[in-house]
C-alpha positions as CSV (number, residue, x, y, z in Angstrom):
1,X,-78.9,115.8,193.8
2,X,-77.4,116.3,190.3
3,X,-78.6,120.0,190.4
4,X,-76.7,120.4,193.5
5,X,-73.7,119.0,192.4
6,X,-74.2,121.4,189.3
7,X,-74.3,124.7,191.4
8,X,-71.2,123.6,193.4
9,X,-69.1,123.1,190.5
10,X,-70.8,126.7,188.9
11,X,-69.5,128.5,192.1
12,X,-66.3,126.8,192.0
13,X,-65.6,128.3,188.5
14,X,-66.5,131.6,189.3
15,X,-64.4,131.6,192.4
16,X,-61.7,130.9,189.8
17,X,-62.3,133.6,187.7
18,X,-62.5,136.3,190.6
19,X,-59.8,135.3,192.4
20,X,-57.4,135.3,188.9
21,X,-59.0,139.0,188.5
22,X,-58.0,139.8,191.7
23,X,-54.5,138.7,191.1
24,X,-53.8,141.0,188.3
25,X,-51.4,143.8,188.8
26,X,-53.1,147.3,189.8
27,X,-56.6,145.0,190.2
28,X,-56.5,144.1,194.0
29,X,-58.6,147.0,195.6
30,X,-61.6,146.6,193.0
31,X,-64.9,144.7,193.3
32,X,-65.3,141.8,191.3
33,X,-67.6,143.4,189.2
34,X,-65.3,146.3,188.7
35,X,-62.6,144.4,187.2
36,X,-64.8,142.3,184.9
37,X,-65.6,146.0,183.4
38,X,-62.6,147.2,183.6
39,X,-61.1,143.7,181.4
40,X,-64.6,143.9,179.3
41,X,-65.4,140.6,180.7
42,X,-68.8,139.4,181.7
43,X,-69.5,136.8,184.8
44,X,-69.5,133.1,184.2
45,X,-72.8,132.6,184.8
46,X,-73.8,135.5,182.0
47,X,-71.7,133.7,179.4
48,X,-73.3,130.2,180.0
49,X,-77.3,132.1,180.1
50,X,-76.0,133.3,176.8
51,X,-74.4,129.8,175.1
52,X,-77.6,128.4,176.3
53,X,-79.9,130.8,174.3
54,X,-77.7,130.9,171.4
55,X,-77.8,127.0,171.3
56,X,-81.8,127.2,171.6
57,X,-82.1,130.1,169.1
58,X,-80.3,127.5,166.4
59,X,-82.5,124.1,167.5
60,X,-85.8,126.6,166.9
61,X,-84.0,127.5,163.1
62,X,-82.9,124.5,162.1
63,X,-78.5,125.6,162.4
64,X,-77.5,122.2,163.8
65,X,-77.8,119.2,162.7
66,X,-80.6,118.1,165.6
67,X,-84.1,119.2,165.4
68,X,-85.7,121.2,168.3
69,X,-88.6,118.7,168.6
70,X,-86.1,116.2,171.0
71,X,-85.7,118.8,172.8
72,X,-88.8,121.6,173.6
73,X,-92.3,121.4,172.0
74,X,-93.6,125.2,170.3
75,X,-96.9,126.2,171.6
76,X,-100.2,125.9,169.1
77,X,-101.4,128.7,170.7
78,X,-101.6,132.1,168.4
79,X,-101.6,134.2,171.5
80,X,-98.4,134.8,172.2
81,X,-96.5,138.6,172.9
82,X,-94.3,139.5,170.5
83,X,-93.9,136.1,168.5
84,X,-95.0,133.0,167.7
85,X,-92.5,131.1,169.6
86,X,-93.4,129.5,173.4
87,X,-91.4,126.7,174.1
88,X,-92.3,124.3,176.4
89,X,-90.4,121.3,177.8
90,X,-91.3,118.0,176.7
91,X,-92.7,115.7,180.5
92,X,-89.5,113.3,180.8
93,X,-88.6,110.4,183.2
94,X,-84.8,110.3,183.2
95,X,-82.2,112.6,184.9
96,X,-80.7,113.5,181.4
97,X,-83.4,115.5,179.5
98,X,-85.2,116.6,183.4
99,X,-82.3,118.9,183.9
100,X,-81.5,119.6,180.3
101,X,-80.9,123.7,180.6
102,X,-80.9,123.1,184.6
103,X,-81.5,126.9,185.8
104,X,-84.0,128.0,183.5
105,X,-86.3,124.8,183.6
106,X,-88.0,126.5,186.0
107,X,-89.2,129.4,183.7
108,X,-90.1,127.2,180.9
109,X,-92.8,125.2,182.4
């Protein structure tokens, strides 16, 4: 239900963005992804996958003043490709930490 809701609201703000690209003089007969090239911008969705990692990146380093261990437990396996870091998501019973980083929960378990 609360995933749902999410996605609505997602497409909602990209619908924004395209149609405000559109609207911009000389912009009209492009494709959506056209324009974001042409304006050096990136889809909605692209900037979110990116604040998401970024925030991630600096929970596993220690740059904010949380600690990643409330929010994704590192593998004790050695085995991993490339580097030492697997995160899992922690099991959880509440709404809030279930879709913590709603799209990509999916990959991480």
């Amino acid at each position: 239900m609360v995933l749902a809701a999410l996605t609505i609201i997602l497409r909602r703000l990209e619908a924004v963005q395209r149609r405000f690209t559109k609207k911009l003089v000389g912009l009209h007969a492009l494709t959506y992804t056209e324009r974001l090239e042409l304006l050096g911008l990136e889809r909605l969705e692209s900037r979110r996958i990116r604040a998401d990692i970024l925030f991630a990146y600096k929970l596993l380093f220690g740059m904010t003043a949380l600690h990643s261990d409330d929010f994704f437990i590192l593998t004790e396996s050695t085995c991993t490709i490339g580097h030492p870091y697997k995160l899992f998501l922690p099991r959880c019973s509440t709404d809030v930490r279930k879709y913590f980083l709603p799209p990509y929960r999916k990959s991480l378990e």
